[in-house]
N, C-alpha and C positions, 0 to 999 in steps of 0.2 A: 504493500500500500504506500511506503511510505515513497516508494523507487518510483509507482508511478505520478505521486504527484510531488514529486522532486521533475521529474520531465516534464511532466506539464506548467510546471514553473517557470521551466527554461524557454519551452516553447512560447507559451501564451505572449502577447504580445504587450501587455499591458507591465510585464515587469523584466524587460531583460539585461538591466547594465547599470552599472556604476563602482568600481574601488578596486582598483590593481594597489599593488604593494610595493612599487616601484620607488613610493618613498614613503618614510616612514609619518606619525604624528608631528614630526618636529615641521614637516615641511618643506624639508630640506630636498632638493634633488635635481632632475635636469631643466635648468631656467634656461633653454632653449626656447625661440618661439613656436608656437604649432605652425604657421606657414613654414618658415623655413626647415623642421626640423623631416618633414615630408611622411617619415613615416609611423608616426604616432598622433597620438590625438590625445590633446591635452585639456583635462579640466582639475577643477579646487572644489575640495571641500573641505568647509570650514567649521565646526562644530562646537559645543562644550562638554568635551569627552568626559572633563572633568573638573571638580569643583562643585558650586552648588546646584548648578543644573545637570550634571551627567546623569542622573537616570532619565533624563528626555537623550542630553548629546549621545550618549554611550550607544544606544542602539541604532541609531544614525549614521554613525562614522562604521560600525559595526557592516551594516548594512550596506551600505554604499560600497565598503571592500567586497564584501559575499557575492553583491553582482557585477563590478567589476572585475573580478576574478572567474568567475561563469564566463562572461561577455569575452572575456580575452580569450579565455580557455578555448573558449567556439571559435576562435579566430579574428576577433574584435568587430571593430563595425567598417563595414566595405574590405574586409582584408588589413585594417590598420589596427593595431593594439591603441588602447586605450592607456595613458600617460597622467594618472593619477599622482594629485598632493594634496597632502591632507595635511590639515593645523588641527590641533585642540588649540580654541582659543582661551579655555581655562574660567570659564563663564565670567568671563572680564570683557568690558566692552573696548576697553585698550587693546587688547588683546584681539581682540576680533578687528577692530578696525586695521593693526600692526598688519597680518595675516589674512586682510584683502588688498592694503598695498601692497605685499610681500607676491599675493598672486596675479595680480594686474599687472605687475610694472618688473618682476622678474620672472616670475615663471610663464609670461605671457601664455597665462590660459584663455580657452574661445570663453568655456561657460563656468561658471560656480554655483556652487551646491549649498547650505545651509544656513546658519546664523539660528541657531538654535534658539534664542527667548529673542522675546520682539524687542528689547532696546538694543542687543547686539546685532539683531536685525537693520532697524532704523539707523545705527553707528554704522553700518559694513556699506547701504546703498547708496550715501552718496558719492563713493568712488567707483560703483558700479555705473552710474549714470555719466559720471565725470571722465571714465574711463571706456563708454559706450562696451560696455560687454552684459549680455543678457546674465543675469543674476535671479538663480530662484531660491527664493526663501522658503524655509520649512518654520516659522512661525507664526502665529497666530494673526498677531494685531492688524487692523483694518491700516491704518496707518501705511503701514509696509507697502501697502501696492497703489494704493490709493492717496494724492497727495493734499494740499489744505483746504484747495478748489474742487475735490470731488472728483478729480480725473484721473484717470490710469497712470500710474508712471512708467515712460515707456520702456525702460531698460530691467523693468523688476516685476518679476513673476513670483505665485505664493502659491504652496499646496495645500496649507490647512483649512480647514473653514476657519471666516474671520470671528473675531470675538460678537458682532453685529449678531449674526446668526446665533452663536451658543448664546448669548443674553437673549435671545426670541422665544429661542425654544424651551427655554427654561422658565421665561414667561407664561407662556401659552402653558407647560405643567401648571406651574402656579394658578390659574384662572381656572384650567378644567379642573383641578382639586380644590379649587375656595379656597384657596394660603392667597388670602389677600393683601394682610400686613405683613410687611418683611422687613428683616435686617440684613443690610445689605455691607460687608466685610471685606475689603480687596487689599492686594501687597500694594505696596505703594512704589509703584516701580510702572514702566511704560506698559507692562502688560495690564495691571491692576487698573490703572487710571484713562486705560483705554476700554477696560470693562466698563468701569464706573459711570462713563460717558454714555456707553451704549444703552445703562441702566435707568439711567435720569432722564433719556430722551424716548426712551422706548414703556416705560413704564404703565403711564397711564392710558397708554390703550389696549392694554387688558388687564384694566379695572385693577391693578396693582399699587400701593402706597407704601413707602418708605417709614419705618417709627425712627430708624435710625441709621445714619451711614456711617462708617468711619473706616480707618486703614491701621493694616499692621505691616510691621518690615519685614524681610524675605529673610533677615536673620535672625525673627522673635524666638525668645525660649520662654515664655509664656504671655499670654495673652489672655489671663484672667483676671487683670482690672478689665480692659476692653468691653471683654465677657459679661462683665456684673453689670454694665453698663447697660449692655442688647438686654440681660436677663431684665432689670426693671422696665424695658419699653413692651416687653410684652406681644413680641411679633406671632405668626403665626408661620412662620421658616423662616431658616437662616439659608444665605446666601456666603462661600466663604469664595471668593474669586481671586485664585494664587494656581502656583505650579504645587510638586508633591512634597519638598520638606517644608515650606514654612506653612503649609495647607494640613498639613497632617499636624503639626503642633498646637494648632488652631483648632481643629478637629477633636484632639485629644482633649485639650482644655474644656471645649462643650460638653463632651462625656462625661470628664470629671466635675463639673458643676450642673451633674444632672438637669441638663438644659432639653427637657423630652418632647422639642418636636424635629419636626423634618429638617435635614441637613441639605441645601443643596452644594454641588460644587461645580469649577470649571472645566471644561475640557483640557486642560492643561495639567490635570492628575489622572489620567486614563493610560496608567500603566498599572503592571503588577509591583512596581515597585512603589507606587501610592499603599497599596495594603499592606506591604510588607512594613513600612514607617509605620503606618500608623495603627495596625494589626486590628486587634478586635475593634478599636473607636471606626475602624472604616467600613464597618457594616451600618447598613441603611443608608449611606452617602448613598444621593443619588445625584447624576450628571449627564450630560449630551455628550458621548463620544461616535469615532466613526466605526465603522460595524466588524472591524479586525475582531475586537475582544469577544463577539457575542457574533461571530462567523459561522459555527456551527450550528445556530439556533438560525438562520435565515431560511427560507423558502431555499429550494430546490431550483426553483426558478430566477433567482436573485442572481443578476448577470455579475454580480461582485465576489459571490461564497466560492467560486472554485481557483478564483485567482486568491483571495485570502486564505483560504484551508492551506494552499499548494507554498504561499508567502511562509506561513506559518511553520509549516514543516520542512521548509528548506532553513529558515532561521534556527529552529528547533536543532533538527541537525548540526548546522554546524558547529554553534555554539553553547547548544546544550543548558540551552532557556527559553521561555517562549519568545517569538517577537512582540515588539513592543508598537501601539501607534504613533509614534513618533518617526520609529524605524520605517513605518512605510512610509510616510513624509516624504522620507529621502529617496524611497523604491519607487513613486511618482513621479520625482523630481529627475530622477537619472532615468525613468524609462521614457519620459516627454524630450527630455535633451539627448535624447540616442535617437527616438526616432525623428527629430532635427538636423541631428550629423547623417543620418543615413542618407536625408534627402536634402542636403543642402551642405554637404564638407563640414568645414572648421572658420568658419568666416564666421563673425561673432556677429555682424549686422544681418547676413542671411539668417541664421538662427533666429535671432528673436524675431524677424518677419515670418518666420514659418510657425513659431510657436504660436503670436498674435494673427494670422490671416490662415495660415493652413490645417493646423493640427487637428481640424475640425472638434466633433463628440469624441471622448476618449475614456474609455473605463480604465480607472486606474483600482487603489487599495480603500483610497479616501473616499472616492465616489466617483461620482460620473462630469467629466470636465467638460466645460463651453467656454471657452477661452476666446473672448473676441478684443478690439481694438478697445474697447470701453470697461473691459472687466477681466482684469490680468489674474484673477483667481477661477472662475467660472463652475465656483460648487453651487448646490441649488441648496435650502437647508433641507433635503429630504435626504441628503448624505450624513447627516447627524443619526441617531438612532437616542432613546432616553434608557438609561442602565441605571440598576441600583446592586449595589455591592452585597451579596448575602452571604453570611457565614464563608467570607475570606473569597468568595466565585461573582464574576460578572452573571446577572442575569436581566434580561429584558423587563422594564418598567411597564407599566399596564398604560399608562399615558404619557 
């Protein structure tokens, strides 16, 4: 079972390439250019392997080598091997920024791959655009692709769903369950304050009100003044919108102040390693993730379950844990800029015109892509899916 959908991994088209080992996390390796170096093809990926985001970076960077290494294996793309550099940016925005000019301006790559949380995202694009090379992000924030006027940015492309949508759909729970009054809790960092935004403006059309807002930092070790604070307002769910450690800390703290109603959280802790932080406090969190974690539970028919079962078990394998959604982030990201090089070389302006004007519908891991000149992410929010954590197991949400 597992052999056949290990090949249908490979085959399927929706996930075939990204991460040769040709250099290591440092970054280090041939800063030749991809035109002249003729027979390779060069891209960057730039993650945070590690630090306090690595259990998003980790499976990312992971992933990206698994199908670059697949992809070369089969003889790369058009007969050229694939010329991977990978940075951990060390979930430092310095960092991230060092390690897109590091792959812009000496390892002259065509495309680049991640920026793991949306401020190293936001930090990495403007030498992406400065430096005219398609840049796709695997982070969340609307922000990222979208700029202060509302228009696409044209050099930066995004795989996740934006935080717009996870604040909708978490809405719309809220309304169909009557959790009217909410506390609404986010880090205080670009991802947090881009939620927040989304929450304030999208709120009152479904019938939703605020008792109380406030922020904690991504490096809290506890959060029970905060807490005692939502406890006297009297909500009717908590909202906690962060990534997985300083969300689980947060989380834990509501348990421990037998705070007994509904916990919602963000897409931004839809991995196993959310549960693993924050262990038994992470039952009954409920959140909008995309349908990796709860793949086996899909219809038969669901044009996504055989390309995620198949993601799964090649991850599985190799490295001897489940995949993670963030890792497919990255399996979306490198299977749209493969099928870019295939049909358009290494020329960094032809790619992003083929990403924005030709790639047409594309099923990826995350959902189903429409990527036009106006919407450089192009998920719909019916690629979200509503899970609630039960006794340590993702299970599907009734609403």
């Amino acid at each position: 079972m597992k052999k056949t959908l290990l090949s249908l991994f490979l085959l399927m088209g929706a996930l075939l390439l990204v991460a040769c080992s040709s250099s290591s996390d440092s970054g280090e390796g041939d800063a030749s250019g991809t035109e002249s170096s003729g027979d390779s093809i060069k891209i960057a990926g730039i993650f945070s392997a590690s630090g306090g985001a690595a259990a998003l970076g980790e499976p990312e960077m992971q992933t990206l080598k698994m199908l670059v290494d697949q992809k070369n294996a089969g003889g790369g793309i058009n007969g050229r091997k694939i010329d991977l550099v990978t940075y951990d940016d060390k979930s430092d925005q310095n960092e991230a920024i060092l390690s897109m000019k590091k792959a812009l301006t000496q390892d002259k790559v065509s495309i680049v791959i991640g920026g793991t949380t949306s401020g190293n995202s936001l930090a990495m694009l403007p030498l992406a655009e400065q430096n005219q090379v398609p840049y796709i992000s695997v982070a969340a924030s609307k922000q990222i692709y979208m700029n202060e006027n509302g228009q696409a940015r044209k050099w930066v492309f995004k795989m996740p769903q934006d935080d717009q949508q996870a604040v909708e759909r978490i809405l719309q729970y809220l309304k169909d369950n009557n959790l009217t009054k909410v506390a609404w809790l986010n880090v205080a960092n670009s991802f947090g304050t881009g939620g927040h935004e989304e929450f304030v403006k999208h709120m009152e059309n479904y019938g939703v009100e605020s008792v109380i807002e406030d922020e904690f930092e991504a490096t809290v070790t506890d959060a029970k003044p905060l807490l005692t604070r939502v406890k006297k307002a009297n909500p009717d769910a908590i909202i906690v919108w962060g990534t997985v450690q300083e969300s689980a800390v947060v989380i834990k703290n509501i348990r421990e102040l037998a705070l007994d109603i509904p916990v919602l959280a963000s897409h931004g802790v839809a991995t196993n390693q959310f549960i693993e932080v924050a262990g038994d406090a992470a039952n009954d969190v409920i959140l909008p993730t995309g349908k990796l974690l709860i793949a086996d539970k899909l219809e038969a028919s669901n044009s996504q379950k055989e390309l995620l079962i198949a993601y799964n078990e090649a991850f599985t394998a190799k490295y001897n844990k489940p995949a993670s959604t963030f890792g497919a982030y990255a399996a979306d990201a490198f299977s749209i800029a493969t099928k870019a090089i295939e049909a358009k070389g290494n020329d960094s302006a032809a790619l992003r015109d083929y990403i924005e004007q030709e790639l047409g519908e594309y099923v990826g891991l995350t959902g189903t892509f429409n990527i036009t000149a106006d919407n450089h992410m192009g998920l719909k929010p019916d690629s979200f899916a509503m899970v609630r954590i039960a006794d340590g197991k993702w299970t599907l949400e009734g609403k």
